[in-house]
LOMIBA-427135 format. One record per atom (N, C-alpha, C): atom name; residue in one letter; x, y, z. Coordinates in steps of 0.02 Angstrom, whole numbers, padded with zeros to 5 digits. Atoms other than C-alpha are relative to their C-alpha. Layout:
// LOMIBA-427135
<rec><atomo>CA</atomo><residuo>A</residuo><c1>X</c1><c2>Y</c2><c3>Z</c3></rec>
...
END
This chain:
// LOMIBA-427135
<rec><atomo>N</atomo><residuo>X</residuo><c1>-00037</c1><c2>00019</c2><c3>-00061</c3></rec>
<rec><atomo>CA</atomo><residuo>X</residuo><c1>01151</c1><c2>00042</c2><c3>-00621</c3></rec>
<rec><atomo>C</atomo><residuo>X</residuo><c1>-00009</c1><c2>00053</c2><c3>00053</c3></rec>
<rec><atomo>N</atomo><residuo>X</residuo><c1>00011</c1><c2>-00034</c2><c3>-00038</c3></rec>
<rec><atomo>CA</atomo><residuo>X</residuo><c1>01134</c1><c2>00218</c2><c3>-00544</c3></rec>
<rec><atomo>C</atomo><residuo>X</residuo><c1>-00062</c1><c2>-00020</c2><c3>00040</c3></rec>
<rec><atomo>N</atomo><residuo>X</residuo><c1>00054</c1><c2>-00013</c2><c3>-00034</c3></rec>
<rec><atomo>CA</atomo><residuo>X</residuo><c1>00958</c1><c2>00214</c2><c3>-00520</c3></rec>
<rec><atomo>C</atomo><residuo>X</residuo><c1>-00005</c1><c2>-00059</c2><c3>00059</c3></rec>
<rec><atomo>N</atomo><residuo>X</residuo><c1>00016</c1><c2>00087</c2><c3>-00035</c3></rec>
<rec><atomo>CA</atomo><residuo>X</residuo><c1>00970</c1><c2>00007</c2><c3>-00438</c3></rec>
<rec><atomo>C</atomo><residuo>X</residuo><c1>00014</c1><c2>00038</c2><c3>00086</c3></rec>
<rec><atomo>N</atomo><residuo>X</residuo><c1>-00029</c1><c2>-00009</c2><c3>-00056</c3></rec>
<rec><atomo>CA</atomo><residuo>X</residuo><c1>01107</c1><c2>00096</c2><c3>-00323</c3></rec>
<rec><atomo>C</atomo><residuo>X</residuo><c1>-00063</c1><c2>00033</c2><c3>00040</c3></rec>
<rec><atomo>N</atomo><residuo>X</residuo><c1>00043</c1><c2>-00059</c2><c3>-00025</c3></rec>
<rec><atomo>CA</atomo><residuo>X</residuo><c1>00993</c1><c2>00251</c2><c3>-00274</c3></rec>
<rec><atomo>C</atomo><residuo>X</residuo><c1>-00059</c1><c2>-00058</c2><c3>00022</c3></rec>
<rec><atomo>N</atomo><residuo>X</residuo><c1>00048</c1><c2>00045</c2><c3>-00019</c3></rec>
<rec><atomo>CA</atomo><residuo>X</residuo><c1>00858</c1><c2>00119</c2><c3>-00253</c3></rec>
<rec><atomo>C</atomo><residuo>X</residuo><c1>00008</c1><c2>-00041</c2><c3>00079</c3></rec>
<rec><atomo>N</atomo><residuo>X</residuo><c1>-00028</c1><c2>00045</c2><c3>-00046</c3></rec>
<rec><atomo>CA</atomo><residuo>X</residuo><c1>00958</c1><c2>00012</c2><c3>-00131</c3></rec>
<rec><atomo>C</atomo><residuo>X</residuo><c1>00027</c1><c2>00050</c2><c3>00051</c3></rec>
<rec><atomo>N</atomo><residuo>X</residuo><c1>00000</c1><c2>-00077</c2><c3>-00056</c3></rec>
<rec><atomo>CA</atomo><residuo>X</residuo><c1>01016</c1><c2>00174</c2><c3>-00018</c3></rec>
<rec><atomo>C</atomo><residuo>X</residuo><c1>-00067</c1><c2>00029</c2><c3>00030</c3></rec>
<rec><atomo>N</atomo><residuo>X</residuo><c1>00045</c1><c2>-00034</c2><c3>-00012</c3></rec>
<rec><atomo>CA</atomo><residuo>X</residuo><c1>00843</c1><c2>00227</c2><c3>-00011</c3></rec>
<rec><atomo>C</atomo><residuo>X</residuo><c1>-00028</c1><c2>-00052</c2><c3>00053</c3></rec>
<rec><atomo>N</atomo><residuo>X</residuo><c1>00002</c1><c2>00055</c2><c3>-00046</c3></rec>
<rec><atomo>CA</atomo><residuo>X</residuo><c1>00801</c1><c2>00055</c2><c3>00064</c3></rec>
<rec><atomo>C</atomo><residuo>X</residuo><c1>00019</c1><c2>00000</c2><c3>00068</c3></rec>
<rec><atomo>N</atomo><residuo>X</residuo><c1>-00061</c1><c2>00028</c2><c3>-00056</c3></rec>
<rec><atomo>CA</atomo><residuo>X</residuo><c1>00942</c1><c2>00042</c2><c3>00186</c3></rec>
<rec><atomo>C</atomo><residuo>X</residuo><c1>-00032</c1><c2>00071</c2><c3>00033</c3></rec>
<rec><atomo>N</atomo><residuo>X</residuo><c1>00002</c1><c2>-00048</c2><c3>-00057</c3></rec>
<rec><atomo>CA</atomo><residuo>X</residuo><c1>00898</c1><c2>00216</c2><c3>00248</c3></rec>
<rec><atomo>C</atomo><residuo>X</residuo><c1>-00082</c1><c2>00000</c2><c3>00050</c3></rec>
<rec><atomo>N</atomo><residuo>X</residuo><c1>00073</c1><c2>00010</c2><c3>-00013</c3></rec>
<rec><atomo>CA</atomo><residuo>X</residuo><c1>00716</c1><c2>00189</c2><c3>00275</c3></rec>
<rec><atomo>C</atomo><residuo>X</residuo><c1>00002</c1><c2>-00075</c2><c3>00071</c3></rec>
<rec><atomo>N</atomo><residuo>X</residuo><c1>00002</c1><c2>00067</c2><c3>-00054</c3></rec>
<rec><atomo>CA</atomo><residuo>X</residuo><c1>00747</c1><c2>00007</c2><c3>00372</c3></rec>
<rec><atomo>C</atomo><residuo>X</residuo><c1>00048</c1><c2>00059</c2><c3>00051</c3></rec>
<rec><atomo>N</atomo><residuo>X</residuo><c1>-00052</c1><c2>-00037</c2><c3>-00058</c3></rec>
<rec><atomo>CA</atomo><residuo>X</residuo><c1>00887</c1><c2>00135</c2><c3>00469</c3></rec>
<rec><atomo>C</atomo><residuo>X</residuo><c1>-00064</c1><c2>00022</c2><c3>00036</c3></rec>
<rec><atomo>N</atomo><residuo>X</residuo><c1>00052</c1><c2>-00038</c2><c3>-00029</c3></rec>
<rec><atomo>CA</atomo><residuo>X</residuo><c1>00739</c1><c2>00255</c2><c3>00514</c3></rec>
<rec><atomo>C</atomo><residuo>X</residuo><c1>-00047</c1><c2>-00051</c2><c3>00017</c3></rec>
<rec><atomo>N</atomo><residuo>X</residuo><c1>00058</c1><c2>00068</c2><c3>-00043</c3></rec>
<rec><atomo>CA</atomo><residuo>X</residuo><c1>00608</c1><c2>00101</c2><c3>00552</c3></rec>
<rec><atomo>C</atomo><residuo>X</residuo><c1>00007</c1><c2>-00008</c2><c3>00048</c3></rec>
<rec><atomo>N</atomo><residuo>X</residuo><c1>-00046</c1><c2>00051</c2><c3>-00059</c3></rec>
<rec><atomo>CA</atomo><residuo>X</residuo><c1>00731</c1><c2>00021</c2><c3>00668</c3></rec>
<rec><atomo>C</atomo><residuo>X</residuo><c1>00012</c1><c2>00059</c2><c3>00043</c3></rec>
<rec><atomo>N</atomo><residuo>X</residuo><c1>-00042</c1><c2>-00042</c2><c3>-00063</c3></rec>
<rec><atomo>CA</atomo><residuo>X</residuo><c1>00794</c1><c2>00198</c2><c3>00772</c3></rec>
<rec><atomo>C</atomo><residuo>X</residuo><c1>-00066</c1><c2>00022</c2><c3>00003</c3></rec>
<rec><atomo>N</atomo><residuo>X</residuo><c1>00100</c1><c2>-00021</c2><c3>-00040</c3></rec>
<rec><atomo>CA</atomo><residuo>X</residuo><c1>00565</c1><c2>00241</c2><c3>00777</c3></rec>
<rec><atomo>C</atomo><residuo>X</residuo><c1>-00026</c1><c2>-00052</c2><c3>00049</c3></rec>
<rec><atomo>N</atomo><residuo>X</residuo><c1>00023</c1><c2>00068</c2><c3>-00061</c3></rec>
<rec><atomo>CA</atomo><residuo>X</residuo><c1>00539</c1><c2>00074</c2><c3>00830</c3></rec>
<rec><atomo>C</atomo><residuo>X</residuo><c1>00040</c1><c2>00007</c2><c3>00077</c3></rec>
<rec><atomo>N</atomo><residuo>X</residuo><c1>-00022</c1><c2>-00009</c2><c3>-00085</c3></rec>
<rec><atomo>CA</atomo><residuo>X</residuo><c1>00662</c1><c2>00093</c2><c3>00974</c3></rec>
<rec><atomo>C</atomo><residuo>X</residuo><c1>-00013</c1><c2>00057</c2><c3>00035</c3></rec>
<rec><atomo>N</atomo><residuo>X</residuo><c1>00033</c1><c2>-00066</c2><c3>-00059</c3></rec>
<rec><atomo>CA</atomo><residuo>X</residuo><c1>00601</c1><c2>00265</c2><c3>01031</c3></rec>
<rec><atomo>C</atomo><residuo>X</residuo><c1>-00066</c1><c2>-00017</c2><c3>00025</c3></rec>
<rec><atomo>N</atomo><residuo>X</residuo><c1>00037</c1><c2>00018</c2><c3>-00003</c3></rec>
<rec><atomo>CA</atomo><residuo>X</residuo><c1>00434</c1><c2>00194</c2><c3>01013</c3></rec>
<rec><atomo>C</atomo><residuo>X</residuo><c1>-00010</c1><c2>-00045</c2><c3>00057</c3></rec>
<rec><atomo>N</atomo><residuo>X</residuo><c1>00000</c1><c2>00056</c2><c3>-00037</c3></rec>
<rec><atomo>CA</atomo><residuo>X</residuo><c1>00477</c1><c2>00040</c2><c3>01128</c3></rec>
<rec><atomo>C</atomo><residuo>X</residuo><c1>00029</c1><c2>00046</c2><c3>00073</c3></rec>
<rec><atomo>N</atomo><residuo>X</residuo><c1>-00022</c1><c2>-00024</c2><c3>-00074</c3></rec>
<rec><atomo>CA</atomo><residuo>X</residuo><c1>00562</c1><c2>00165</c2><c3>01259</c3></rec>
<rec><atomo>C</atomo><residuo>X</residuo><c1>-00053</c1><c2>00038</c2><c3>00015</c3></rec>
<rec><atomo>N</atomo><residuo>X</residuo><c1>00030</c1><c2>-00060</c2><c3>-00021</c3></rec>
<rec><atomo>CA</atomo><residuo>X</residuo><c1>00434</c1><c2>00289</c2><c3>01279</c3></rec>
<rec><atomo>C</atomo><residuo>X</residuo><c1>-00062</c1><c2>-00049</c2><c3>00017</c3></rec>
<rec><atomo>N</atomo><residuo>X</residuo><c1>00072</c1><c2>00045</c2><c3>-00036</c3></rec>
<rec><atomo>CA</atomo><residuo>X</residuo><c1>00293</c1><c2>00138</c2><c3>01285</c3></rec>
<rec><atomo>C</atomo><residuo>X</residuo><c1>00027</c1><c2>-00030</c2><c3>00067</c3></rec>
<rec><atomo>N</atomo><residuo>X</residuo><c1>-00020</c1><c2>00033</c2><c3>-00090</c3></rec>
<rec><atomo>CA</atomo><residuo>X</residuo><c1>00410</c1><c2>00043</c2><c3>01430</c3></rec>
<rec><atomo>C</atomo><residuo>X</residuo><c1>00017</c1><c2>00049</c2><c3>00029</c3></rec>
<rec><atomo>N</atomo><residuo>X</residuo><c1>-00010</c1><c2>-00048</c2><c3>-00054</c3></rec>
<rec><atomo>CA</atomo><residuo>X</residuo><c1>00459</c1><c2>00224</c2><c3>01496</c3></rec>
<rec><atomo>C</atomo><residuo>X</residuo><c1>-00057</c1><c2>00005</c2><c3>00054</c3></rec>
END
């Protein structure tokens, strides 16, 4: 069960970081 959790955190933080590159990414190309 630990490891599923740790699995599923690692996820969620990774789509976090995707999603806040992608939007620097999208400001600095329309800047």
């Amino acid at each position: 069960v630990e490891i599923q959790e740790e699995e599923i955190d690692l996820r969620e933080y990774i789509n976090v970081l995707l999603k806040r590159k992608g939007i620097i990414i999208l400001i600095f190309y329309l800047a």
